[in-house]
N, C-alpha and C positions, 0 to 999 in steps of 0.2 A: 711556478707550477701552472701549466695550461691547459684549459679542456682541450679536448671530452679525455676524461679515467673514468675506466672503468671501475664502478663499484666494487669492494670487496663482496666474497658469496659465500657459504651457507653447504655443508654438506650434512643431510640429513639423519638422523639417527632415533635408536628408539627407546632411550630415555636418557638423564641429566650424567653424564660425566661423572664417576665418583673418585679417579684418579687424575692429582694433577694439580694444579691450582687455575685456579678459573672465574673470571668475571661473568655472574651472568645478568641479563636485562629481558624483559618483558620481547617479545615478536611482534611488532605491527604490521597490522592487517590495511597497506597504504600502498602508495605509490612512494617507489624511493628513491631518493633525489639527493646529489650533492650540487651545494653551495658554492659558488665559487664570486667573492667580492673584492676589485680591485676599483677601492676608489668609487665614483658613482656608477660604476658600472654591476651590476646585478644579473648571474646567472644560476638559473634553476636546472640542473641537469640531470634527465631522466635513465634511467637504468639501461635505457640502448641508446644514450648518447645524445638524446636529442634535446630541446631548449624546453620548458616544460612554464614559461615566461609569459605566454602569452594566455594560459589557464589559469593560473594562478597570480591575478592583477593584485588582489587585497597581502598578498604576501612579501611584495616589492618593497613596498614603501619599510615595513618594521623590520624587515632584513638588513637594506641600507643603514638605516638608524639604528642600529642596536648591536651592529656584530662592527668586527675590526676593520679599519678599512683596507686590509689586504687578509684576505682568508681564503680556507675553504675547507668546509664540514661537510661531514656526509650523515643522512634522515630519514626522516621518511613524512611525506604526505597526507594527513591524516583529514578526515572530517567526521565532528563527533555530534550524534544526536539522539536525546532521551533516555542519557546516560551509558551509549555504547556508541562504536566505533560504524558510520554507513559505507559499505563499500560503494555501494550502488549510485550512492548521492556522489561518490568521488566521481566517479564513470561519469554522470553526466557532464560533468566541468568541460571533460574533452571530447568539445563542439565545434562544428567551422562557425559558426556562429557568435562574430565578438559582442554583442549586444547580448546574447543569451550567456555568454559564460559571463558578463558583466552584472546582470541581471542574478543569476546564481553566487557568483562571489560576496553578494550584498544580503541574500537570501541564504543562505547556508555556506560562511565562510570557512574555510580548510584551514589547520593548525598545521604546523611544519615540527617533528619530535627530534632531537637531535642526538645519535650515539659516538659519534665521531667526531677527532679532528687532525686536518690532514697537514693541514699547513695555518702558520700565524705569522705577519710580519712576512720576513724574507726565509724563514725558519720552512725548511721542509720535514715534515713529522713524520710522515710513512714507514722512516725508517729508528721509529722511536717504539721501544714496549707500551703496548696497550693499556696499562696501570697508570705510567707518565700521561702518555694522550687523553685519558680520560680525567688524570685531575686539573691537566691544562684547562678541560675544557668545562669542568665545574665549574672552576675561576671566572673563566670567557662568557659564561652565560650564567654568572650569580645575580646578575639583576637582570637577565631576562626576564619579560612579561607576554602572554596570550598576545599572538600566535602561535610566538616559541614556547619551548619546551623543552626540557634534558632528561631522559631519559632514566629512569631509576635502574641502578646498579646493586648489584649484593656479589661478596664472595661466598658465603652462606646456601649451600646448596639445599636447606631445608627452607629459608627463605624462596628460595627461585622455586622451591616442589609448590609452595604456599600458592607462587602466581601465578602455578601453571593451571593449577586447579580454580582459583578463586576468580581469574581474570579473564576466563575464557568467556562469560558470559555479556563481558564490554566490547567485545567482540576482538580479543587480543588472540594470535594466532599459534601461540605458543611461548618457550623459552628458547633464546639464543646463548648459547657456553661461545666465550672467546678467552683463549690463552690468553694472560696476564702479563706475558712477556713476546707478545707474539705483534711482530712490524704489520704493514698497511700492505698485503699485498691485493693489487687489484687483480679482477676476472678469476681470482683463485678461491678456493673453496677451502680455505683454513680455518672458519669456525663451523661449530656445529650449530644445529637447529630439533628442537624439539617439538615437533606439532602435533596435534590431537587427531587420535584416530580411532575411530570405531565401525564397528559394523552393521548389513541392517538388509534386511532381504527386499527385493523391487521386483516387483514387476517387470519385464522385459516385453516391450509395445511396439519396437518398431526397432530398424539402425539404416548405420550406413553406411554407403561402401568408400571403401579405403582410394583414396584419390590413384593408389597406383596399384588398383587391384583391377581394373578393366572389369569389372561386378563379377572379380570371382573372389575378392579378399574381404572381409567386413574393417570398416573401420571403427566405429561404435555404437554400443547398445543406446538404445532410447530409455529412460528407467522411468516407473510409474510408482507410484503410493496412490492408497483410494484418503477419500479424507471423509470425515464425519458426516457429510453428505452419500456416498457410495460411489463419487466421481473419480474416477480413475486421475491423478494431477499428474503432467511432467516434473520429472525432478531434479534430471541433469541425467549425464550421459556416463558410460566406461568405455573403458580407450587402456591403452596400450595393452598392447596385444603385441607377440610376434607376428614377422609375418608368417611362419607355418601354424599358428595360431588362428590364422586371420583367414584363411582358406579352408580351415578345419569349420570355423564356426558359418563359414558362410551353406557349408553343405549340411551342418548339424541345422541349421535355421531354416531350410529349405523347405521342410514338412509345413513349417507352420508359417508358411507366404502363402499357400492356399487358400483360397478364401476370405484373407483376411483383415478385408476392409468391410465385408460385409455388414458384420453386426461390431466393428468396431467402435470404442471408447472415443477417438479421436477420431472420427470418419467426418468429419463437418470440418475437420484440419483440412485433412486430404484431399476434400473437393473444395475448399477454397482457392488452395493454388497460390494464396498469398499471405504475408505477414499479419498478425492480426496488431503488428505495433507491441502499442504500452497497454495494452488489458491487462485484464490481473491474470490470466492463466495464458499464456504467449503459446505460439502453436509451434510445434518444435519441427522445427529446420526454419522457423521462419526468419526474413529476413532482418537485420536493427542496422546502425549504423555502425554496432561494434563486429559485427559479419559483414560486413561488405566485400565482394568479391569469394567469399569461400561459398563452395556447392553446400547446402545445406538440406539437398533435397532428403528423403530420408524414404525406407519402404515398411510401410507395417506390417505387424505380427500377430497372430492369434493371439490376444495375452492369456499365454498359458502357461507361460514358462516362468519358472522365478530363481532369481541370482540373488547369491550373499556379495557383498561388495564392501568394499572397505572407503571412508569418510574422515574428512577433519573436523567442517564445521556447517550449519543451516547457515544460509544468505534467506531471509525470510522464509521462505516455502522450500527454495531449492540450495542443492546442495552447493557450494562455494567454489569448488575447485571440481576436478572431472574427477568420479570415484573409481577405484580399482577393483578387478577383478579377483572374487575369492575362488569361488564355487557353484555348480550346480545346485540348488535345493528339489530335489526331484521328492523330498517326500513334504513338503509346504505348496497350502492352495494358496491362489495369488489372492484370495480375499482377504488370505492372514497379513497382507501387505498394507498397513498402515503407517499413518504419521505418528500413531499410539506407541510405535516401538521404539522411536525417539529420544533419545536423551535431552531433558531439556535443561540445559543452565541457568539461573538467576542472574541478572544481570548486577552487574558489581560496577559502580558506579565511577567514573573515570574519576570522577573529583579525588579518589585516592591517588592519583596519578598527575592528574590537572590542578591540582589546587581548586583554586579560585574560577581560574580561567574557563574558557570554554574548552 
């Protein structure tokens, strides 16, 4: 078996599977990666195929030493800190920078979780039920020690309701249900996934236009919360839209491009013209190293307008993923737009999950 395979994927749904028989396991919130080890050779393979080796140097070494010398599993990417999962601290890793990501792998090293196995020996598994693959690979990693990791399993779907609720504050993304008898197909979307969602009204500050709308299509809202100070904060963006959607909102938003950089919230954005970096409140289009090359320019808004929008999870202040669009709120003032309305989790402490380890 030789890279690049494409990862198996995940078709989303909106709650746990009650027909059926089903394995289910915790969602990590990582970069996902398969293993692939023939001998001293060690590859990290990223979810679009590309080598993921040269960001994760500290995870080289205990992979060679501790798995078979002809394998290949499939993971996920993980790094854990103060008892929940950082995305952000992952982001950093992937640096052009080999002294900087050297310098982070010693300072915040990345665990690797593992829920697959593809192949053992000369043995190709893919085309083995998922029940078998998963006790091979209990087997395969019973004296696994930090960095590795295997992944907690239940057939128990009162169990898996348990983790979807308790664990979301480690910063876990959800539950994944996979058939129990169900082979390794890659690029295909034969399990499901269960991720958190809620709702939560923003401020609408600003957007931007849709890269093939010639500034007649919007491509996403800018979304604001005010925070215990009365500071208006960027919080992330909504996007997908159709595109007769998308020429709809650009003429409904028309009114309020009027004037309104004047007394705007972010007008010290708009006339800087540039990135403000790693501040704690980043000015929104601006530019980092994980945009490079996209237009990020962005046109504000009167903030007067306010959207119900739909969410998974907070990434500190902002939201994690790009939220979706519910509805209008034409009868909420945007002042009503706090972080207050928030749902906040307790974090739950990985060590249920990790052991010992980190």
């Amino acid at each position: 078996m030789n890279p690049p395979i494409p990862p198996m994927l995940a078709k989303r749904v909106g709650e746990l599977p009650m027909d059926g028989t089903w394995i289910f396991e915790p969602k990590w919130d990582g970069f996902r990666a398969l293993v692939f080890r023939d001998g001293d050779e060690i590859l990290i393979q990223s979810r679009d195929e590309k080598s993921l080796n040269r960001y994760f140097p500290e995870l080289l070494v205990p992979l060679q030493s501790k798995l078979p010398a002809r394998c290949v599993l499939d993971g996920e990417i993980v790094i854990a800190r103060s008892g929940a999962l950082d995305f952000q601290a992952l982001q950093l890793r992937i640096h052009p920078a080999a002294s900087r990501v050297r310098l982070l792998s010693q300072e915040i090293p990345a665990s690797i979780v593992f829920f697959d196995l593809l192949c053992d020996g000369h043995r190709d598994l893919r085309g083995t039920p998922f029940q078998r693959r998963r006790q091979e690979l209990e087997s395969l990693l019973s004296s696994a020690a930090p960095p590795m990791h295997l992944t907690p399993a239940t057939t128990e779907v009162s169990v898996a309701a348990d983790w979807f609720r308790r664990f979301e504050g480690a910063g876990l993304d959800g539950v994944i249900a996979k058939p129990i008898s169900g082979t390794y197909e890659p690029n295909k979307r034969v399990m499901f996934k269960v991720k958190h969602e809620r709702d939560c009204d923003c401020v609408v500050a600003g957007f931007r236009w849709h890269k093939k709308g010639e500034r007649t299509a919007v491509g996403s809202l800018l979304l604001g919360l005010f925070d215990n100070t009365g500071a208006l904060q960027h919080v992330g963006v909504c996007a997908s839209f159709t595109q007769v959607n998308r020429q709809e909102l650009a003429e409904y938003l028309g009114p309020y491009r009027k004037d309104a950089l004047a007394a705007h919230p972010w007008k010290h954005w708009a006339e800087a013209g540039s990135a403000i970096g790693e501040a704690e409140h980043r000015m929104p289009g601006g530019q980092s190293r994980w945009s490079q090359g996209k237009d990020l320019s962005w046109e504000p808004l009167r903030p007067e307008l306010v959207v119900e929008v739909a969410y998974d999870h907070m990434q500190g202040r902002r939201f994690r993923h790009t939220a979706q669009f519910r509805r209008w709120r034409t009868d909420k003032k945007p002042s009503d737009c706090t972080y207050s309305q928030l749902e906040v989790v307790p974090p739950q402490e990985l060590s249920a999950i990790f052991g010992g380890g980190r």
